[in-house]
DSSP file (Angstrom, degrees, kcal/mol; ACC not computed):
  #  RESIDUE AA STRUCTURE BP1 BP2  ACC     N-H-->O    O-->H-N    N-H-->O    O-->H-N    TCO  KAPPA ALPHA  PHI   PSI    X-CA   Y-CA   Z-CA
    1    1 A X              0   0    0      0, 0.0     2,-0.3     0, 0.0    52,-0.2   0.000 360.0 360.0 360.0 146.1    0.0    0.0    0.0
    2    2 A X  E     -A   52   0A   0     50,-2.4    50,-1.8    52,-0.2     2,-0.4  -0.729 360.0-169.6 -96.6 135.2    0.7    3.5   -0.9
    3    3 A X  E     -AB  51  20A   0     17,-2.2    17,-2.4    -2,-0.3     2,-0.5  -0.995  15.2-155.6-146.9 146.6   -0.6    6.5    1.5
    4    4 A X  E     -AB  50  19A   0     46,-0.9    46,-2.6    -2,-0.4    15,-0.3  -0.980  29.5-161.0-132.4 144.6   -0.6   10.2    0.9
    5    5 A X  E     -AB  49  18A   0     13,-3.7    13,-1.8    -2,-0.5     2,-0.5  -0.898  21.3-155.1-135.0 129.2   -0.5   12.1    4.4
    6    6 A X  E     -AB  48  17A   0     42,-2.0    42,-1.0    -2,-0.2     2,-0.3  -0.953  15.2-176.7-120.8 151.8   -1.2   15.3    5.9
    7    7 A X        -     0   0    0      9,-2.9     9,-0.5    -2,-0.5     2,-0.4  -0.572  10.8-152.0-116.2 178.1    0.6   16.6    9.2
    8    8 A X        -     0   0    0     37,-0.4    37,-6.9    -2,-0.3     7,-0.2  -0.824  16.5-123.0-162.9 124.0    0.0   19.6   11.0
    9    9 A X  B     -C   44   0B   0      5,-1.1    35,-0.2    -2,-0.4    33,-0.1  -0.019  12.6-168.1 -13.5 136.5    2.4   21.6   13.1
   10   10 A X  S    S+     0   0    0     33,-1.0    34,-0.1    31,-0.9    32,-0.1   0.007  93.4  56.3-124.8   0.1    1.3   22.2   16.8
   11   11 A X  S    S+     0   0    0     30,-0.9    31,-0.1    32,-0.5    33,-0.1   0.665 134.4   5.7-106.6 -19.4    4.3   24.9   17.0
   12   12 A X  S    S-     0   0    0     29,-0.4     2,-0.3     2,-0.1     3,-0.1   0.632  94.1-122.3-136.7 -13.0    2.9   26.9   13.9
   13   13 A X        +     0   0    0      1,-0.2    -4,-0.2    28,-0.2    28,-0.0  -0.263  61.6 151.8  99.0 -28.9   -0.4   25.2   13.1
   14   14 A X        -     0   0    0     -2,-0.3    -5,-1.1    -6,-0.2    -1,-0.2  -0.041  43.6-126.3 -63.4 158.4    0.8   24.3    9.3
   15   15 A X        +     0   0    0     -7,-0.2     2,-0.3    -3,-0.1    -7,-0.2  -0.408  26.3 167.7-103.1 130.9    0.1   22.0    7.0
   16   16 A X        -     0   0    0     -9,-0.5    -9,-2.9    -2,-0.1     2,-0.6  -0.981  16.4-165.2-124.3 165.7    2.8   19.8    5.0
   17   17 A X  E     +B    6   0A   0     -2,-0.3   -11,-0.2   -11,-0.2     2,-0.2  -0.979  15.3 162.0-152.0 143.8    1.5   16.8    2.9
   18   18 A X  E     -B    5   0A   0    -13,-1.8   -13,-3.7    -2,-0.6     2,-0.2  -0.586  26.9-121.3-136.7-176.0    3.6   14.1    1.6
   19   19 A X  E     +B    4   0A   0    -15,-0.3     2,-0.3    -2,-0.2   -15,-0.3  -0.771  28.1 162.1-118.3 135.1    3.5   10.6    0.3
   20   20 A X  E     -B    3   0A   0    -17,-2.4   -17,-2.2    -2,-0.2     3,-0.2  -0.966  43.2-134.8-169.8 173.7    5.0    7.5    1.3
   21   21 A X  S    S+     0   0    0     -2,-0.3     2,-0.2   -19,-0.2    -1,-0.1   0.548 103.5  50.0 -96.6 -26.8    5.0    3.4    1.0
   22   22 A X    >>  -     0   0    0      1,-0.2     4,-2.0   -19,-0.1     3,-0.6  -0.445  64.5-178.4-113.0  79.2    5.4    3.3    4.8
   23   23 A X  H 3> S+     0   0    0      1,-0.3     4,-1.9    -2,-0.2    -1,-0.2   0.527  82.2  40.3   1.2 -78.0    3.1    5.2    7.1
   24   24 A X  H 3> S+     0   0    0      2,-0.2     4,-2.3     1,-0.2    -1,-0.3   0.746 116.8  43.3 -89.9 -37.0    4.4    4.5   10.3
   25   25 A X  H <> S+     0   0    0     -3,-0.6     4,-1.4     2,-0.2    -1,-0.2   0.801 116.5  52.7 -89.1 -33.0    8.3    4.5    9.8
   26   26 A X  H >X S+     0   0    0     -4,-2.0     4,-1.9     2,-0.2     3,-1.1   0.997 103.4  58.7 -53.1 -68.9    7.7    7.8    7.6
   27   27 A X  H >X S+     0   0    0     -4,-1.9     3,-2.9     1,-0.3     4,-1.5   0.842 106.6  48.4 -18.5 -82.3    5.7    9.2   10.6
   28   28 A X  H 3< S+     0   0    0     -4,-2.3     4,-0.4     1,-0.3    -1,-0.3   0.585 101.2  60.7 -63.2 -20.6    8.8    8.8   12.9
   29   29 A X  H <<>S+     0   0    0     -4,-1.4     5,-2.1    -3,-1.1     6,-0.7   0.748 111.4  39.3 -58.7 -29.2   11.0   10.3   10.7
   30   30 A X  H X<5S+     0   0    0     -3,-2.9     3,-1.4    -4,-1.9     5,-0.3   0.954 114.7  49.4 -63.2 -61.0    9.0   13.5   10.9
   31   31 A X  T 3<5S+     0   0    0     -4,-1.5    -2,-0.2     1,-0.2    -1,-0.2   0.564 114.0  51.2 -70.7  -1.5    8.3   13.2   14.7
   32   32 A X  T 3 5S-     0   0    0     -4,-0.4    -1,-0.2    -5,-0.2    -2,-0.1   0.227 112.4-118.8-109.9  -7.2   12.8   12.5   15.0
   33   33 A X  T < 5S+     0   0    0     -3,-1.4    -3,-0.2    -5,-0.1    -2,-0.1   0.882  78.9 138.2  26.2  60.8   13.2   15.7   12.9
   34   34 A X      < +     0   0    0     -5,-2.1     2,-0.3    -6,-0.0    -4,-0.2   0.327  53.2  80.2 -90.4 -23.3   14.8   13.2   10.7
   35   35 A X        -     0   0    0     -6,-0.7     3,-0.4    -5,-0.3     4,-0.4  -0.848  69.6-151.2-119.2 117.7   12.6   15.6    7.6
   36   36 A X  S >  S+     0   0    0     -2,-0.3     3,-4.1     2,-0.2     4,-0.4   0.984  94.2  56.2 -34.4 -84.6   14.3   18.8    6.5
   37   37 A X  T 3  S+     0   0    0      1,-0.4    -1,-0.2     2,-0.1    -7,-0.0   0.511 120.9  21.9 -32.0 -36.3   10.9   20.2    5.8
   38   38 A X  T >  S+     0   0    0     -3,-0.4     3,-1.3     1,-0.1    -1,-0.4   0.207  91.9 106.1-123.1  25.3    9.3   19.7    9.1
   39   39 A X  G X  S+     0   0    0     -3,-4.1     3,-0.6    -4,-0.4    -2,-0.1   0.924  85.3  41.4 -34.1 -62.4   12.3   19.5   11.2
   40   40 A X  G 3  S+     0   0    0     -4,-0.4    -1,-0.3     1,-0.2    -3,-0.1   0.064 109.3  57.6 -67.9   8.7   11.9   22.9   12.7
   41   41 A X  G <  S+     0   0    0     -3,-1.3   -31,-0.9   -32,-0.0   -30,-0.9   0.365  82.8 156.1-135.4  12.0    7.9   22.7   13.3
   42   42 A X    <   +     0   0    0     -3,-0.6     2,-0.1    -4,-0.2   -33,-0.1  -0.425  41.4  74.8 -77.8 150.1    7.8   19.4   15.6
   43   43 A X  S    S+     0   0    0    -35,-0.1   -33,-1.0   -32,-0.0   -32,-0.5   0.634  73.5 162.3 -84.0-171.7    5.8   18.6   17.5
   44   44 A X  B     -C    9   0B   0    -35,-0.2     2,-0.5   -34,-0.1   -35,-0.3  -0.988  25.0-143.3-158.2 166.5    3.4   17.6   14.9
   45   45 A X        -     0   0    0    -37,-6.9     2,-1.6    -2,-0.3   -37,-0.4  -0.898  21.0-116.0-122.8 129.6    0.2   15.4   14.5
   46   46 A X        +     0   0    0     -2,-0.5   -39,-0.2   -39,-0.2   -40,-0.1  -0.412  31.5 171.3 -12.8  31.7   -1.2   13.2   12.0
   47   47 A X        -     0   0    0     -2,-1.6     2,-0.3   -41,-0.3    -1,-0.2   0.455  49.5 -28.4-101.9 -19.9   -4.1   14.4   10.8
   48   48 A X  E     +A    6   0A   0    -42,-1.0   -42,-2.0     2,-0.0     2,-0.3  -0.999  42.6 175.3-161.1 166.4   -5.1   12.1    7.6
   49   49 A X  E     -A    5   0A   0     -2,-0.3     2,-0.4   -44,-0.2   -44,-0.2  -0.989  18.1-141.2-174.2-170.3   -4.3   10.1    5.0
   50   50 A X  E     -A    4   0A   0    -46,-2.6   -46,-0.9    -2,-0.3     2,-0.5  -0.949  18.4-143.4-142.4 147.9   -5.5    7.9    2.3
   51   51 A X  E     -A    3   0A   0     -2,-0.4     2,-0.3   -48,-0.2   -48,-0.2  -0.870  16.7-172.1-142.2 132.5   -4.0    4.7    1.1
   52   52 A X  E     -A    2   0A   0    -50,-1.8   -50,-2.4    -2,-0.5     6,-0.1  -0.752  28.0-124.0-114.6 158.2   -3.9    3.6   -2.5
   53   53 A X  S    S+     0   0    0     -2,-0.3     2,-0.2   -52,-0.2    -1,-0.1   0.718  92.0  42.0 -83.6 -49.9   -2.9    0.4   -4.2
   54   54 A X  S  > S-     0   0    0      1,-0.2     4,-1.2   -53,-0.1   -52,-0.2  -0.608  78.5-124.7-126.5 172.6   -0.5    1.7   -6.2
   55   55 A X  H  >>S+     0   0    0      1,-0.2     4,-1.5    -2,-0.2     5,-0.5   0.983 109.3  55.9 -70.9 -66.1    2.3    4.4   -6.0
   56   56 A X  H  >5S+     0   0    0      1,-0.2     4,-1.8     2,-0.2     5,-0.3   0.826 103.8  56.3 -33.1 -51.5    1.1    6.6   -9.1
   57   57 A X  H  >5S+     0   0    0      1,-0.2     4,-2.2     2,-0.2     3,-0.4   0.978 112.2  44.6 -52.4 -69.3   -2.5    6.9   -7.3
   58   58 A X  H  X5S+     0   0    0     -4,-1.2     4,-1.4    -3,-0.4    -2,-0.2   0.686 112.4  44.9 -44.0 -44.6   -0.7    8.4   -4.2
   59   59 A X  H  X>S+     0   0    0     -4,-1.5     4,-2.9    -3,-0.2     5,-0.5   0.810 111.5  59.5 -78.8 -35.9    1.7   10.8   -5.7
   60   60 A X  H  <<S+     0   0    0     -4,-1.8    -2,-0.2    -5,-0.5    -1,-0.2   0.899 106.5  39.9 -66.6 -26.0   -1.1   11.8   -7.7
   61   61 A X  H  X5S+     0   0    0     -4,-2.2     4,-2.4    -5,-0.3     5,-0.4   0.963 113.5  61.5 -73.1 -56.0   -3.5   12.9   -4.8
   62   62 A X  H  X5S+     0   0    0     -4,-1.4     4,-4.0     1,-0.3     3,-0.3   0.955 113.6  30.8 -43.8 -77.3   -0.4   14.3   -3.2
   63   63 A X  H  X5S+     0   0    0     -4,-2.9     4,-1.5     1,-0.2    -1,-0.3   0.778 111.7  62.4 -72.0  -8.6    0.2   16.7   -6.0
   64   64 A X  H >4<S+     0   0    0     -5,-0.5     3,-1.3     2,-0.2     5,-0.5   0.976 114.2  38.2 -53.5 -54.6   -3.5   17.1   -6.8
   65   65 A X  H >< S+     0   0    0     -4,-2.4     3,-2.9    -3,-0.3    -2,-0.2   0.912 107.7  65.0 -60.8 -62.1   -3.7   18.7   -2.9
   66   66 A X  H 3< S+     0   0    0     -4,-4.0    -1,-0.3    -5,-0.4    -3,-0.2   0.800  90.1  67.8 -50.8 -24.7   -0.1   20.6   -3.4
   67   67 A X  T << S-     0   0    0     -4,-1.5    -1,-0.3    -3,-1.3    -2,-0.2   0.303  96.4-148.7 -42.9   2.9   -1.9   22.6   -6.0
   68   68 A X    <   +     0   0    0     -3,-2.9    -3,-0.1     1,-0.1     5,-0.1   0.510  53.5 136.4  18.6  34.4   -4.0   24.1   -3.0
   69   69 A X  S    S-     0   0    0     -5,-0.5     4,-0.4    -4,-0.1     5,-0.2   0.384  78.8 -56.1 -67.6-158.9   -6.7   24.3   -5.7
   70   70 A X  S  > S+     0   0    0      1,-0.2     4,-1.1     3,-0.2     5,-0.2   0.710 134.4  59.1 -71.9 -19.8  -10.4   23.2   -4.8
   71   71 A X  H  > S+     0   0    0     -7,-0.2     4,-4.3     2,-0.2     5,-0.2   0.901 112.0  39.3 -64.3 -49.0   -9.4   19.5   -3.6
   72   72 A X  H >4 S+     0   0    0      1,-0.3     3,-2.6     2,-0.2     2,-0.9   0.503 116.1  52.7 -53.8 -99.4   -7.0   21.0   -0.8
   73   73 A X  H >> S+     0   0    0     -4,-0.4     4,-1.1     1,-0.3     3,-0.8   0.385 114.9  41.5  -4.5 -48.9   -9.6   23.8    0.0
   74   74 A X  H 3X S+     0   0    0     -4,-1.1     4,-1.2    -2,-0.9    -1,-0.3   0.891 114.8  52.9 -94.6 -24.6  -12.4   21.1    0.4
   75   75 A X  H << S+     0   0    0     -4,-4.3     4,-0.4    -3,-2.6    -1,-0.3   0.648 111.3  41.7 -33.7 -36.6  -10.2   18.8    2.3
   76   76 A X  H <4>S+     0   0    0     -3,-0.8     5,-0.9    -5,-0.2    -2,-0.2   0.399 112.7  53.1-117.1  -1.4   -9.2   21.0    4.6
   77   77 A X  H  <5S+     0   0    0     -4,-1.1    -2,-0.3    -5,-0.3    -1,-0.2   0.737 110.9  50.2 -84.3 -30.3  -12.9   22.3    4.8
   78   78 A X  T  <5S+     0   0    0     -4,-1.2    -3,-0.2     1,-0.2    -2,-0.2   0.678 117.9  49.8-120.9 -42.0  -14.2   18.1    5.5
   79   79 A X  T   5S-     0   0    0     -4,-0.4    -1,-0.2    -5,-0.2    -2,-0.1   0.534 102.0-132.1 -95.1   3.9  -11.5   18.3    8.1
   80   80 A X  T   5       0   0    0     -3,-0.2    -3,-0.2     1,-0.1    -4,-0.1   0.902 360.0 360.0  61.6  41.9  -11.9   21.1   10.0
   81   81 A X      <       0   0    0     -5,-0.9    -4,-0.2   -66,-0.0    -1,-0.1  -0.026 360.0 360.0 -83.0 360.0   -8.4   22.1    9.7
């Protein structure tokens, strides 16, 4: 399985969303401020994800969402975020 992820920040409240084949081991690299990108913003929470069969479904949601177009916007409206 494939999962595209969103985190949220509890030191700045923002959002990053990534991709990954492993959830959990991904997770701890975030929470280990192992991830340039969210190194600096720990601690930080789960807040969703989706998991798709194949990698190409995943990356694709991922980049649908990094467009902040009308997916993110109604995503983060469905999530109360």
């Amino acid at each position: 399985m494939y999962y595209m992820y969103i985190l949220k920040s509890e030191k700045d409240s923002r959002l990053y969303i990534g991709s990954t084949d492993n959830l959990r081991k991904r997770f701890s690299e975030h929470q280990a401020g192992k991830v340039p990108s969210t190194k600096y913003r720990i601690p930080i929470d789960l807040k969703y994800y989706e998991a798709y069969p194949e990698e190409w479904m995943a990356r694709k949601r991922e980049k649908q969402l990094k467009a902040f177009g009308k997916a993110y916007q109604e995503l983060k409206k469905r999530l109360m975020l």
